[in-house]
mmCIF file of the N, C-alpha and C atoms, coordinates in Angstrom:
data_MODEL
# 
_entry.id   MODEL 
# 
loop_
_atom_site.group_PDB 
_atom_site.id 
_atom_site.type_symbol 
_atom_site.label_atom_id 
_atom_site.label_alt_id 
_atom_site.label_comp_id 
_atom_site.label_asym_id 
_atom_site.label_entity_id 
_atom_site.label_seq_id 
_atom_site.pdbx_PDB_ins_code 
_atom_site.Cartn_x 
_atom_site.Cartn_y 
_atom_site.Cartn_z 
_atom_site.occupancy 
_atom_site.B_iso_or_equiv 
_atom_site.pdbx_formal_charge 
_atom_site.auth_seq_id 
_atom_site.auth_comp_id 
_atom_site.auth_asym_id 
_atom_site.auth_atom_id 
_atom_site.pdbx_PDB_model_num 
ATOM 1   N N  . UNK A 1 1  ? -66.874 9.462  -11.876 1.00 0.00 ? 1  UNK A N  1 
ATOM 2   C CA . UNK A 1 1  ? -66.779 10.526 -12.853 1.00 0.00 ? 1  UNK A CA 1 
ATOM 3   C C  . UNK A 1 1  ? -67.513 10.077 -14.117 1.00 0.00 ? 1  UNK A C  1 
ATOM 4   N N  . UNK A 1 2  ? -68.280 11.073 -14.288 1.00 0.00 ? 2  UNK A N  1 
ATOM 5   C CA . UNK A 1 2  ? -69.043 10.196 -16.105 1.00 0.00 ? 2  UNK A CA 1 
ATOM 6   C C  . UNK A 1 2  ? -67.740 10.314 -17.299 1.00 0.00 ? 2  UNK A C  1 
ATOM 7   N N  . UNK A 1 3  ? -68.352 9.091  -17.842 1.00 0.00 ? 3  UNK A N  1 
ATOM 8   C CA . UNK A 1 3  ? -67.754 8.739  -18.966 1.00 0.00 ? 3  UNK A CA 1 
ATOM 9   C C  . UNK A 1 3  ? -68.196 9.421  -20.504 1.00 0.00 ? 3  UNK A C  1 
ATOM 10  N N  . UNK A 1 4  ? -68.095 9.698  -21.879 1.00 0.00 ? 4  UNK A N  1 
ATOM 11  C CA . UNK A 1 4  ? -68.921 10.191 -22.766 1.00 0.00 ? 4  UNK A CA 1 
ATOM 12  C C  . UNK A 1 4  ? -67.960 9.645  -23.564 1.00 0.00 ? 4  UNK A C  1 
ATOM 13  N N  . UNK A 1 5  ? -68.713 8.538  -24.237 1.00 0.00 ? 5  UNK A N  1 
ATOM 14  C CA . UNK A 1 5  ? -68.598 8.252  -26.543 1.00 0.00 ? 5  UNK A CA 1 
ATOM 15  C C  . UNK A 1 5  ? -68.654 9.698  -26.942 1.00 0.00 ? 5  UNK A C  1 
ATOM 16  N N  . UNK A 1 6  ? -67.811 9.810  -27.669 1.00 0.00 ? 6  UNK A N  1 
ATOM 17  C CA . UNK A 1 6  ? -67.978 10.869 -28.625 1.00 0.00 ? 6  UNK A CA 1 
ATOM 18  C C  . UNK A 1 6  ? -67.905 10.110 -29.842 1.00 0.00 ? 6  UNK A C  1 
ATOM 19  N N  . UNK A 1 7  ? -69.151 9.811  -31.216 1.00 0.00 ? 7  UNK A N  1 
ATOM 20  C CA . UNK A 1 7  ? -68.669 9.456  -32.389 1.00 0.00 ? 7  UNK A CA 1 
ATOM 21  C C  . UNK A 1 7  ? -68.362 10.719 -33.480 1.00 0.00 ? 7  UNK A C  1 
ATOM 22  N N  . UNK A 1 8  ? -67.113 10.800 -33.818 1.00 0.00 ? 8  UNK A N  1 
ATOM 23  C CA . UNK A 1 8  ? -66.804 11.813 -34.750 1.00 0.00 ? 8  UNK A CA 1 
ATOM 24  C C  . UNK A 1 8  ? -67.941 11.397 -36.600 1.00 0.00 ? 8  UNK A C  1 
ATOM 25  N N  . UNK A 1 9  ? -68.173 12.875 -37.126 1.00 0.00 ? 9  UNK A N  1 
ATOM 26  C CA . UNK A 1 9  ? -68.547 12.087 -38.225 1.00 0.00 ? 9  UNK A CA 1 
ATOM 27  C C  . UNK A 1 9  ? -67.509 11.571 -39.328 1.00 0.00 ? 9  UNK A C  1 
ATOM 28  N N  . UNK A 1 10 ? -66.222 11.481 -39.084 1.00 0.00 ? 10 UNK A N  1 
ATOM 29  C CA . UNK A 1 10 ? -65.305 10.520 -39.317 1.00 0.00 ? 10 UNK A CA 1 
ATOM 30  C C  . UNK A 1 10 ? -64.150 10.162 -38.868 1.00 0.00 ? 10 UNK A C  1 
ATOM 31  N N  . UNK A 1 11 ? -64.073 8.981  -38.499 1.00 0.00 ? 11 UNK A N  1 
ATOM 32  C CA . UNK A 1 11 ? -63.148 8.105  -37.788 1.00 0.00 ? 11 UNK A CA 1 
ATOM 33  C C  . UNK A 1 11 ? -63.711 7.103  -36.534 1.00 0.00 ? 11 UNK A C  1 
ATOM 34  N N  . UNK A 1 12 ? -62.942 6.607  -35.707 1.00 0.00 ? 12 UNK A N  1 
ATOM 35  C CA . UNK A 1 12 ? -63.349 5.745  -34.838 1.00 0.00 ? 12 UNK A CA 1 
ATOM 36  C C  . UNK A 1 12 ? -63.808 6.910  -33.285 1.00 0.00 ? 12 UNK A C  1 
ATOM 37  N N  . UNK A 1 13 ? -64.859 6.140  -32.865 1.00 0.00 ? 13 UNK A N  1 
ATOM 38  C CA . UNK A 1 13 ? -65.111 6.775  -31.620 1.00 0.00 ? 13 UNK A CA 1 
ATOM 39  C C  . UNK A 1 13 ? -64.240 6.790  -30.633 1.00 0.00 ? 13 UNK A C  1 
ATOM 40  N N  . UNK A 1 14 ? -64.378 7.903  -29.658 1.00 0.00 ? 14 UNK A N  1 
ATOM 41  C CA . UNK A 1 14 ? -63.645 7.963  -29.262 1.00 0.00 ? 14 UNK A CA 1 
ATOM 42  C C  . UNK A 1 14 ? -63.813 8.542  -27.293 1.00 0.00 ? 14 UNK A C  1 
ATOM 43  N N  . UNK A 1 15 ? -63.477 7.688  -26.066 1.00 0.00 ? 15 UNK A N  1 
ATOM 44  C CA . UNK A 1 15 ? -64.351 7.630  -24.692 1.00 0.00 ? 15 UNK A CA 1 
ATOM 45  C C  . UNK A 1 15 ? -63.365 8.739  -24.195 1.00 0.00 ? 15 UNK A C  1 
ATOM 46  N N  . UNK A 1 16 ? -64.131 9.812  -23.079 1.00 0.00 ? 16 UNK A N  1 
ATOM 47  C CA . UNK A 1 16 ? -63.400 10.451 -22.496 1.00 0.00 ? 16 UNK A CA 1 
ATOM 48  C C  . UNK A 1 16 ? -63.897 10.898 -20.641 1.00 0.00 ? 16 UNK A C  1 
ATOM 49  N N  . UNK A 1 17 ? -63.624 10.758 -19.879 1.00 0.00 ? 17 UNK A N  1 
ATOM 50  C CA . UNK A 1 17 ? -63.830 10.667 -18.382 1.00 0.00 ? 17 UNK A CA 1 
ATOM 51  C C  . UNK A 1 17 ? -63.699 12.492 -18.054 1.00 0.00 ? 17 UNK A C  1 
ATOM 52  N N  . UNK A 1 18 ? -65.284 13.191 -17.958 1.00 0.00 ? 18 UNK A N  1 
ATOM 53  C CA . UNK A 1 18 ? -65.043 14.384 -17.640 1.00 0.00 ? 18 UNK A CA 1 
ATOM 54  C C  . UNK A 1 18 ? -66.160 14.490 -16.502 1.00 0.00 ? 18 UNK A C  1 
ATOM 55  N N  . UNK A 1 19 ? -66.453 16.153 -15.818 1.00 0.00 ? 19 UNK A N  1 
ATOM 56  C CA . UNK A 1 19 ? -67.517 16.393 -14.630 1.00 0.00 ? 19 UNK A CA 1 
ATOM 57  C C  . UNK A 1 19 ? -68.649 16.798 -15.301 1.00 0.00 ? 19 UNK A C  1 
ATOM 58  N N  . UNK A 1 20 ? -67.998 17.012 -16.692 1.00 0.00 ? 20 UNK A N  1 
ATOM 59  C CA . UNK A 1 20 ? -69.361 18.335 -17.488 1.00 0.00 ? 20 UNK A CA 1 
ATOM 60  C C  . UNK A 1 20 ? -69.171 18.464 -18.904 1.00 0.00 ? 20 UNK A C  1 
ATOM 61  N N  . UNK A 1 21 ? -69.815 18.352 -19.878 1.00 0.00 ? 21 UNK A N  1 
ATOM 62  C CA . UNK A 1 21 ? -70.221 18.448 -21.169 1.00 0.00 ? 21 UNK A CA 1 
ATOM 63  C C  . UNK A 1 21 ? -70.849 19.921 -21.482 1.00 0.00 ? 21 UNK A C  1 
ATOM 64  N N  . UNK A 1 22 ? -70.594 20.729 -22.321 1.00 0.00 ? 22 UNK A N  1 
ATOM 65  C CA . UNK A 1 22 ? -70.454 21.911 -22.286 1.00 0.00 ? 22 UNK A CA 1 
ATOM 66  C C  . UNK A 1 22 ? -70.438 22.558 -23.962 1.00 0.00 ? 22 UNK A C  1 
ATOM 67  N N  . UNK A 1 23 ? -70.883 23.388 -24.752 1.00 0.00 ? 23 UNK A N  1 
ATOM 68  C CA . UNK A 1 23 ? -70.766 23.461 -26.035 1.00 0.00 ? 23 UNK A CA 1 
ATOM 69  C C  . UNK A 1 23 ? -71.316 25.065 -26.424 1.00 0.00 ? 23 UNK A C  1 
ATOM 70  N N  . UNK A 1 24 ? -70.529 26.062 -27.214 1.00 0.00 ? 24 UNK A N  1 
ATOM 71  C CA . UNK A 1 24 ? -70.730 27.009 -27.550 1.00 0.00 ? 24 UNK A CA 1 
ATOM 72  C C  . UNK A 1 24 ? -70.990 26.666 -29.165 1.00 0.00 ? 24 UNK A C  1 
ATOM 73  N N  . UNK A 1 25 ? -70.874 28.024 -29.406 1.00 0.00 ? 25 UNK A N  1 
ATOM 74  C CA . UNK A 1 25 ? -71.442 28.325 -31.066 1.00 0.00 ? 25 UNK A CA 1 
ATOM 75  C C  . UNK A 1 25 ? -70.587 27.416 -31.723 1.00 0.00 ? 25 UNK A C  1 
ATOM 76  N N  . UNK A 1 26 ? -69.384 27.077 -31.094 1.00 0.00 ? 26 UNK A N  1 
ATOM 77  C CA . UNK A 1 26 ? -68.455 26.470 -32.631 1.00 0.00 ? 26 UNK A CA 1 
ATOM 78  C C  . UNK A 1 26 ? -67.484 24.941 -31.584 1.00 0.00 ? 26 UNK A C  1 
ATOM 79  N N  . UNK A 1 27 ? -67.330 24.950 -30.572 1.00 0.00 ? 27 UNK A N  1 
ATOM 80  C CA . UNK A 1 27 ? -66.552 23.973 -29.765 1.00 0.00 ? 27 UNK A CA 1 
ATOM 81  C C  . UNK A 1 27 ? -67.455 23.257 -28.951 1.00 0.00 ? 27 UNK A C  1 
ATOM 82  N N  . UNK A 1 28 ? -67.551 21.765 -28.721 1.00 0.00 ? 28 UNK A N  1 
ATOM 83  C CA . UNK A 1 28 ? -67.935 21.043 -27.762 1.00 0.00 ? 28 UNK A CA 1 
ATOM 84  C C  . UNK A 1 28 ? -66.704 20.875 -26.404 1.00 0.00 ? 28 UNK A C  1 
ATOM 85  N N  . UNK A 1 29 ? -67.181 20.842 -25.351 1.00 0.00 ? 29 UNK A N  1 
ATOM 86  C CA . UNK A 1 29 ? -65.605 21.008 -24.622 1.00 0.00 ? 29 UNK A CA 1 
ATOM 87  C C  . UNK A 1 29 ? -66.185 20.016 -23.129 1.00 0.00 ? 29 UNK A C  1 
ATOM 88  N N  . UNK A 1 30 ? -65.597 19.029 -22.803 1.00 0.00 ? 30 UNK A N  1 
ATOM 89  C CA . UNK A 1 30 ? -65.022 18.207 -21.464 1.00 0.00 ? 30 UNK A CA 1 
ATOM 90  C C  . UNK A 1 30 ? -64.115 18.549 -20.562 1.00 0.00 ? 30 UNK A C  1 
ATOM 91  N N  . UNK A 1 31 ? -64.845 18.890 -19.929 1.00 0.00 ? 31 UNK A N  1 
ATOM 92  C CA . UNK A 1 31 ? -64.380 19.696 -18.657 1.00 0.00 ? 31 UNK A CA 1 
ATOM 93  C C  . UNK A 1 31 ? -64.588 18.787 -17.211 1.00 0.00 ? 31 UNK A C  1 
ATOM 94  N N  . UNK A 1 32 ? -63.295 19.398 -16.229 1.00 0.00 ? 32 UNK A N  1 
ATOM 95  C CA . UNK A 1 32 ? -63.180 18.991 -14.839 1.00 0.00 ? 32 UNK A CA 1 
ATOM 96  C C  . UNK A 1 32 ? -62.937 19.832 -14.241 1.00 0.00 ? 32 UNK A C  1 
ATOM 97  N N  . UNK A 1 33 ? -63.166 19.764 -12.959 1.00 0.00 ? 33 UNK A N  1 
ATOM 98  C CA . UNK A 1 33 ? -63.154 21.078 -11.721 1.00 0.00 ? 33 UNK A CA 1 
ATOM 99  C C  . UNK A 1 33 ? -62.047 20.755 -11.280 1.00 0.00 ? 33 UNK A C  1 
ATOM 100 N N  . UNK A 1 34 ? -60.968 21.281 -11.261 1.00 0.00 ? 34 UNK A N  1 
ATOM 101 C CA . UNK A 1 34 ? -59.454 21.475 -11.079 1.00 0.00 ? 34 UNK A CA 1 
ATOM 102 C C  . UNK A 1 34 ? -59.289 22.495 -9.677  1.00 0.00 ? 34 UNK A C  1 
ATOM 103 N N  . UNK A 1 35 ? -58.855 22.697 -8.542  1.00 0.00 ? 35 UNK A N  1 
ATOM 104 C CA . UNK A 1 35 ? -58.898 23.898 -7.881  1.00 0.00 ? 35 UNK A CA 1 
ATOM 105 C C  . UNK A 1 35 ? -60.152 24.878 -7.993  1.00 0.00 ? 35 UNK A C  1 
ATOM 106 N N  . UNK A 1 36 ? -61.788 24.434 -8.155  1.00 0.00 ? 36 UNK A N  1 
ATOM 107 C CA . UNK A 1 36 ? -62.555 25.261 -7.854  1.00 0.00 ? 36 UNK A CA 1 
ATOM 108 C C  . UNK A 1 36 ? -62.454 25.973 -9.524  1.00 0.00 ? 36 UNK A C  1 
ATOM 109 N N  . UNK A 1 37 ? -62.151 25.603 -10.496 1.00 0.00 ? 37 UNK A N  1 
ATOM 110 C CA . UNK A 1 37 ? -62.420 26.218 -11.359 1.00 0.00 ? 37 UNK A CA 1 
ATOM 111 C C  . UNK A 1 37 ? -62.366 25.148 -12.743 1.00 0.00 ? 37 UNK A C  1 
ATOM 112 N N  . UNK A 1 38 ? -63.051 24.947 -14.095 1.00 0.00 ? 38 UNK A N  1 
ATOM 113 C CA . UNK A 1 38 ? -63.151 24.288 -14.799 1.00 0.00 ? 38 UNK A CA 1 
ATOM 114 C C  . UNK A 1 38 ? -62.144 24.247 -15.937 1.00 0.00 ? 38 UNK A C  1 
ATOM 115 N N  . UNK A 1 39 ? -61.551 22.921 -16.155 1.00 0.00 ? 39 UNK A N  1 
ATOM 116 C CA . UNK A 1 39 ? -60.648 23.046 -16.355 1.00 0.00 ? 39 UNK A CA 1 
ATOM 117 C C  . UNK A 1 39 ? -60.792 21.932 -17.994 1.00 0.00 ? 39 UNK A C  1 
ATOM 118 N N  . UNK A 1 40 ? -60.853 22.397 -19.165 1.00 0.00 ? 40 UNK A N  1 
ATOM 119 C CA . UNK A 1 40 ? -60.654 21.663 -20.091 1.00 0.00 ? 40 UNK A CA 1 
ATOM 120 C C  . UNK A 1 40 ? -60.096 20.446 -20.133 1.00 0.00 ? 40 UNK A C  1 
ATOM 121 N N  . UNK A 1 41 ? -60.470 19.217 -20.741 1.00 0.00 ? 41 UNK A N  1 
ATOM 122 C CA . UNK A 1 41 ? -59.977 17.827 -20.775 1.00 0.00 ? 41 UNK A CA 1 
ATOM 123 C C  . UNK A 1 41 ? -59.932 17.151 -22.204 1.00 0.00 ? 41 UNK A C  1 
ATOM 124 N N  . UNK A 1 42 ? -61.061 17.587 -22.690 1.00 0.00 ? 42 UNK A N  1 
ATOM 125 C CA . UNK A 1 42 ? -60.805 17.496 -24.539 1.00 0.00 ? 42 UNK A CA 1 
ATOM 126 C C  . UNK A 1 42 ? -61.896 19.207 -24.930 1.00 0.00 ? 42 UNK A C  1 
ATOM 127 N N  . UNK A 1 43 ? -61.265 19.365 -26.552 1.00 0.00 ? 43 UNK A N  1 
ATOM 128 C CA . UNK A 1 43 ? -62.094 20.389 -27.223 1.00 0.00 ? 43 UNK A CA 1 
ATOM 129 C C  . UNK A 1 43 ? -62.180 19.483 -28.480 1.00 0.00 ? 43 UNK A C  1 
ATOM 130 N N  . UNK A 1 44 ? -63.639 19.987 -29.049 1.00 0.00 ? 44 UNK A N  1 
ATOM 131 C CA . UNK A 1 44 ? -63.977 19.519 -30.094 1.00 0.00 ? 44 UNK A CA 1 
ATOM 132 C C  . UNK A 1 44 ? -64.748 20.507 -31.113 1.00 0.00 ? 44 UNK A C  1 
ATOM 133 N N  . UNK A 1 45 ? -64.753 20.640 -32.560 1.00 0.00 ? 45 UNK A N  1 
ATOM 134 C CA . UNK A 1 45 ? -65.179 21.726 -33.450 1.00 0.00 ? 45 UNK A CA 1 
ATOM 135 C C  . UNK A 1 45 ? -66.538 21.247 -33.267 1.00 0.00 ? 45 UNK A C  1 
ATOM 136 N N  . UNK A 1 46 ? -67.577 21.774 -32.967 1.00 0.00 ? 46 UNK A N  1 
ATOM 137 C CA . UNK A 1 46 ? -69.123 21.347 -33.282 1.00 0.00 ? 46 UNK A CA 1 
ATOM 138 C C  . UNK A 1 46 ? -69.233 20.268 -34.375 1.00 0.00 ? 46 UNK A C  1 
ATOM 139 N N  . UNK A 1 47 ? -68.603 21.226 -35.364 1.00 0.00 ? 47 UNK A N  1 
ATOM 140 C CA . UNK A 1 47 ? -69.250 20.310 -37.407 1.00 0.00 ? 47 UNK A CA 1 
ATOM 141 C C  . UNK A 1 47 ? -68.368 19.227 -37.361 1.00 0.00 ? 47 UNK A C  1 
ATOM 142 N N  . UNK A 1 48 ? -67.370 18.514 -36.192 1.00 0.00 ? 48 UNK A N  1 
ATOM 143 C CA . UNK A 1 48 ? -66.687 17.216 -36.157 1.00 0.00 ? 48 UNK A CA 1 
ATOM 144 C C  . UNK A 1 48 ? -67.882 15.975 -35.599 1.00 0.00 ? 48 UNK A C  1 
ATOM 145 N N  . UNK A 1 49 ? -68.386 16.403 -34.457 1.00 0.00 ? 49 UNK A N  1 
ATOM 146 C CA . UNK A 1 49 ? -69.208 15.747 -33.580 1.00 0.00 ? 49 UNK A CA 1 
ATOM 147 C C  . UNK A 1 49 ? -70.368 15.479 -34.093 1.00 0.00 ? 49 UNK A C  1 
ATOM 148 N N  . UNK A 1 50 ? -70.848 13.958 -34.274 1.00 0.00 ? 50 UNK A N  1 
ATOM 149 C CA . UNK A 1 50 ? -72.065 13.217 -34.656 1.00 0.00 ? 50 UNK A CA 1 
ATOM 150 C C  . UNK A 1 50 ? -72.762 12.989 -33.522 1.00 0.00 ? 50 UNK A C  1 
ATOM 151 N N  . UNK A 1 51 ? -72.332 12.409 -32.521 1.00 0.00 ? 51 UNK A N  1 
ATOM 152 C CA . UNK A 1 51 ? -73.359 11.898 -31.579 1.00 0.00 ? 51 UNK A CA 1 
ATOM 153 C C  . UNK A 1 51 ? -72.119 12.007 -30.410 1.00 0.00 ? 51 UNK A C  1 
ATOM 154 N N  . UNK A 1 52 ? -72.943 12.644 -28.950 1.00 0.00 ? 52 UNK A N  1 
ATOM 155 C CA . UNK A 1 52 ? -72.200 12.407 -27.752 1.00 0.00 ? 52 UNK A CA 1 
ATOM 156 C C  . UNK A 1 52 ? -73.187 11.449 -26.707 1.00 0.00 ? 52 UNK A C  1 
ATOM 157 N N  . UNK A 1 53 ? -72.729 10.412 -25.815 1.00 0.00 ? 53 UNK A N  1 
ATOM 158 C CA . UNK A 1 53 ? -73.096 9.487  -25.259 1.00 0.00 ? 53 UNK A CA 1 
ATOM 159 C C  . UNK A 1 53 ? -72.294 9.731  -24.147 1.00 0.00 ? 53 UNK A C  1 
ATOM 160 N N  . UNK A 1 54 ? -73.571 9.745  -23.038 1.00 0.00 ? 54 UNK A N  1 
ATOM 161 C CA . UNK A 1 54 ? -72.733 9.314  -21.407 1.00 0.00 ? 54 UNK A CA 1 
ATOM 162 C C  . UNK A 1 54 ? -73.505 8.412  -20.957 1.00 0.00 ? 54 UNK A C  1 
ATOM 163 N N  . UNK A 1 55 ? -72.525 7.819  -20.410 1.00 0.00 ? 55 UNK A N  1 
ATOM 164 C CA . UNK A 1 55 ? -72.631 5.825  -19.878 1.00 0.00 ? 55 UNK A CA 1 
ATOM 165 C C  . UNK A 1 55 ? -73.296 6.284  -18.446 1.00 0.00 ? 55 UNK A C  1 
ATOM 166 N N  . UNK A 1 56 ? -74.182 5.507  -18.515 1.00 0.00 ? 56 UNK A N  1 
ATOM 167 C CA . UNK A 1 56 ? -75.278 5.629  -17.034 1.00 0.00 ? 56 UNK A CA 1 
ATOM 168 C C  . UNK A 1 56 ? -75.098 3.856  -16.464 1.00 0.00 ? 56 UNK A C  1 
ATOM 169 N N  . UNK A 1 57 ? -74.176 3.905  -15.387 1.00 0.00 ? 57 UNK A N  1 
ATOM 170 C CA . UNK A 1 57 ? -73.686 2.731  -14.826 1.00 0.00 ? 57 UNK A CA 1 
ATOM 171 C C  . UNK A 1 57 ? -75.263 1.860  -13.964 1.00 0.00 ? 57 UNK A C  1 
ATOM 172 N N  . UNK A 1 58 ? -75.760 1.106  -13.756 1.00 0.00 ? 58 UNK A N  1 
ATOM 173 C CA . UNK A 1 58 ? -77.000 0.363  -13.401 1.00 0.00 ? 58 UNK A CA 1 
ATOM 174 C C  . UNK A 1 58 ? -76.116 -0.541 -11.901 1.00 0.00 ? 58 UNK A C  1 
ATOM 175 N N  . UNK A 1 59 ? -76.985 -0.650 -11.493 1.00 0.00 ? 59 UNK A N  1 
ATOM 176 C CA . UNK A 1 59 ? -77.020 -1.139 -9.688  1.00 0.00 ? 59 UNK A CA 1 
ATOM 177 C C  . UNK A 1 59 ? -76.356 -2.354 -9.978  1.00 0.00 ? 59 UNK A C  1 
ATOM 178 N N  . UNK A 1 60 ? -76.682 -3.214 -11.214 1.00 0.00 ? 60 UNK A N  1 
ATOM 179 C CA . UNK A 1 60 ? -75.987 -4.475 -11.315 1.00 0.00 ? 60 UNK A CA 1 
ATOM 180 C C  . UNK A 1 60 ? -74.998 -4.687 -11.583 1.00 0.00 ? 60 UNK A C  1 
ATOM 181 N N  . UNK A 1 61 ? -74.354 -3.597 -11.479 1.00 0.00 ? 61 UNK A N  1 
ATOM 182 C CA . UNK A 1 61 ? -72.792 -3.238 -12.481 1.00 0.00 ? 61 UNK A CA 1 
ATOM 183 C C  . UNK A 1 61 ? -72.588 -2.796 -13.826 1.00 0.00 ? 61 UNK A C  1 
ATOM 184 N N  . UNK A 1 62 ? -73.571 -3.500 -14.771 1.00 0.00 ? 62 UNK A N  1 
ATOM 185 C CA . UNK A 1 62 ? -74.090 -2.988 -16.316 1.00 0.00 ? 62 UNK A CA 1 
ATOM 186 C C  . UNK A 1 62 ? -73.958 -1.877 -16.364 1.00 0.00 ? 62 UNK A C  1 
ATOM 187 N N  . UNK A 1 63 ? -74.118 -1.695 -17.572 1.00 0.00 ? 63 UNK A N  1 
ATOM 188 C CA . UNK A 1 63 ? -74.403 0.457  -18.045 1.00 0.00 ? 63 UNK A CA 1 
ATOM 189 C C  . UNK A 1 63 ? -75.066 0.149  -19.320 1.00 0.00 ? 63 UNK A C  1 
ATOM 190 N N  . UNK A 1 64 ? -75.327 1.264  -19.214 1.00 0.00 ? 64 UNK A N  1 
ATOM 191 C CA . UNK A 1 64 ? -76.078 1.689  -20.960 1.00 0.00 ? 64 UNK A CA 1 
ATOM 192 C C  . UNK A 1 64 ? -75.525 3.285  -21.510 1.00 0.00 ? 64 UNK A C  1 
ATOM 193 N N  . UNK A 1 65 ? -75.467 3.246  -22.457 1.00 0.00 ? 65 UNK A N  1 
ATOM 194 C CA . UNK A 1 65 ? -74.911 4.472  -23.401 1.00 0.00 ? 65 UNK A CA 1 
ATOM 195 C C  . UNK A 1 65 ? -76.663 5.377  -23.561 1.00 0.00 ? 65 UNK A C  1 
ATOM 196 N N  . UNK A 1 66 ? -76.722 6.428  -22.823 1.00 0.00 ? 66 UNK A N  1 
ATOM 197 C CA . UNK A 1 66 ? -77.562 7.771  -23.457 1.00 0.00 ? 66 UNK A CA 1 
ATOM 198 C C  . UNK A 1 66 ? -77.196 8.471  -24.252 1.00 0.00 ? 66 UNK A C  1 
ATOM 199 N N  . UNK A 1 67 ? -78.064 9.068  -25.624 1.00 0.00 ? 67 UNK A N  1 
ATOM 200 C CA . UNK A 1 67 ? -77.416 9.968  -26.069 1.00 0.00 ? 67 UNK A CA 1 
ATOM 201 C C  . UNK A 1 67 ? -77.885 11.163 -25.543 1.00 0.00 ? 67 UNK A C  1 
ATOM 202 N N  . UNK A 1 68 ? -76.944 12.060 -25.427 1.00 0.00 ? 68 UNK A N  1 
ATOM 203 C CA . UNK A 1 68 ? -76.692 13.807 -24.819 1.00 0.00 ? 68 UNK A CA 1 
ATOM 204 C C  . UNK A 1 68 ? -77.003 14.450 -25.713 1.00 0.00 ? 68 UNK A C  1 
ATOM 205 N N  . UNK A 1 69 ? -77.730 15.645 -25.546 1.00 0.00 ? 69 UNK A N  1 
ATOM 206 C CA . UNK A 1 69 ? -77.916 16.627 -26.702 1.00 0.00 ? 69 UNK A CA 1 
ATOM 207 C C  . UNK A 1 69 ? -76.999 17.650 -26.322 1.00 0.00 ? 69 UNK A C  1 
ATOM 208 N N  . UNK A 1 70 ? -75.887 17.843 -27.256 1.00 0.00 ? 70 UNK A N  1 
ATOM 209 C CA . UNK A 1 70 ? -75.384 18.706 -27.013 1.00 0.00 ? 70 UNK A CA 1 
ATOM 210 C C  . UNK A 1 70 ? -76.100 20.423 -27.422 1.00 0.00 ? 70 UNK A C  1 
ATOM 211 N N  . UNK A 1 71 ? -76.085 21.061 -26.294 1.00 0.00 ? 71 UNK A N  1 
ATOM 212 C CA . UNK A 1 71 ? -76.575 22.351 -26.392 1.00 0.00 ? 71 UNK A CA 1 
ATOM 213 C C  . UNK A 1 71 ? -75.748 23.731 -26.218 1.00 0.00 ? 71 UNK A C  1 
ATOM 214 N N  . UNK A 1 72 ? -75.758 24.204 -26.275 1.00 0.00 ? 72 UNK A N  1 
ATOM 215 C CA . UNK A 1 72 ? -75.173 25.775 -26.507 1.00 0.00 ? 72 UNK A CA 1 
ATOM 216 C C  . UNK A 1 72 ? -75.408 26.521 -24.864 1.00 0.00 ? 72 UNK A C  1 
ATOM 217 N N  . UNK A 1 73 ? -73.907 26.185 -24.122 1.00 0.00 ? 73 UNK A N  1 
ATOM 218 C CA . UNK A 1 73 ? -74.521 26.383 -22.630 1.00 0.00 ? 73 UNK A CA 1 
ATOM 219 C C  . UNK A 1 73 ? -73.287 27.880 -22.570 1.00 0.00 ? 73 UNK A C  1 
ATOM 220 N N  . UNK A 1 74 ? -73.497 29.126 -21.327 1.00 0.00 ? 74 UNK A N  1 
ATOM 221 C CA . UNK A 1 74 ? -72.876 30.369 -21.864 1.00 0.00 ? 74 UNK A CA 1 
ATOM 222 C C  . UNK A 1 74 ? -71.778 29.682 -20.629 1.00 0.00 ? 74 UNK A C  1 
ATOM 223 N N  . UNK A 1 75 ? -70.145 30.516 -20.732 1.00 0.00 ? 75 UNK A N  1 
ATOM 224 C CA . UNK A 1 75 ? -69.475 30.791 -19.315 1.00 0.00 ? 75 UNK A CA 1 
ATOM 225 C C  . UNK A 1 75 ? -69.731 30.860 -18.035 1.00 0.00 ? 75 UNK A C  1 
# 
């Protein structure tokens, strides 16, 4: 399951284990497929969120942090 840093633009970052990264006009939202349908795991206000990062795990076991652009995706 991917992982995603979320750094708020204040306070400590903060990791969350979702299927899908997802963001309208005003909420960033982490989502999982629950019974065939998507199912919220964290919500976030857009103007909170500085930078979102999903961990891309490497063959050697390592990972590295990408940053995600969060975009404006519809229902």
């Amino acid at each position: 399951m991917p992982t995603y840093r979320i750094q708020p633009h204040e306070g400590a970052p903060q990791t969350v284990r979702a299927l899908r990264l997802r963001a309208d006009d005003e909420q960033v939202y982490f989502e999982d497929r629950v019974h065939g349908r998507w199912r919220p795991v964290l919500e976030l206000h857009l103007d909170e969120v500085e930078q979102v990062q999903r961990r891309l795990n490497e063959a050697d076991g390592s990972w590295i942090w990408v940053t995600e652009h969060v975009r404006r995706m519809p229902l």
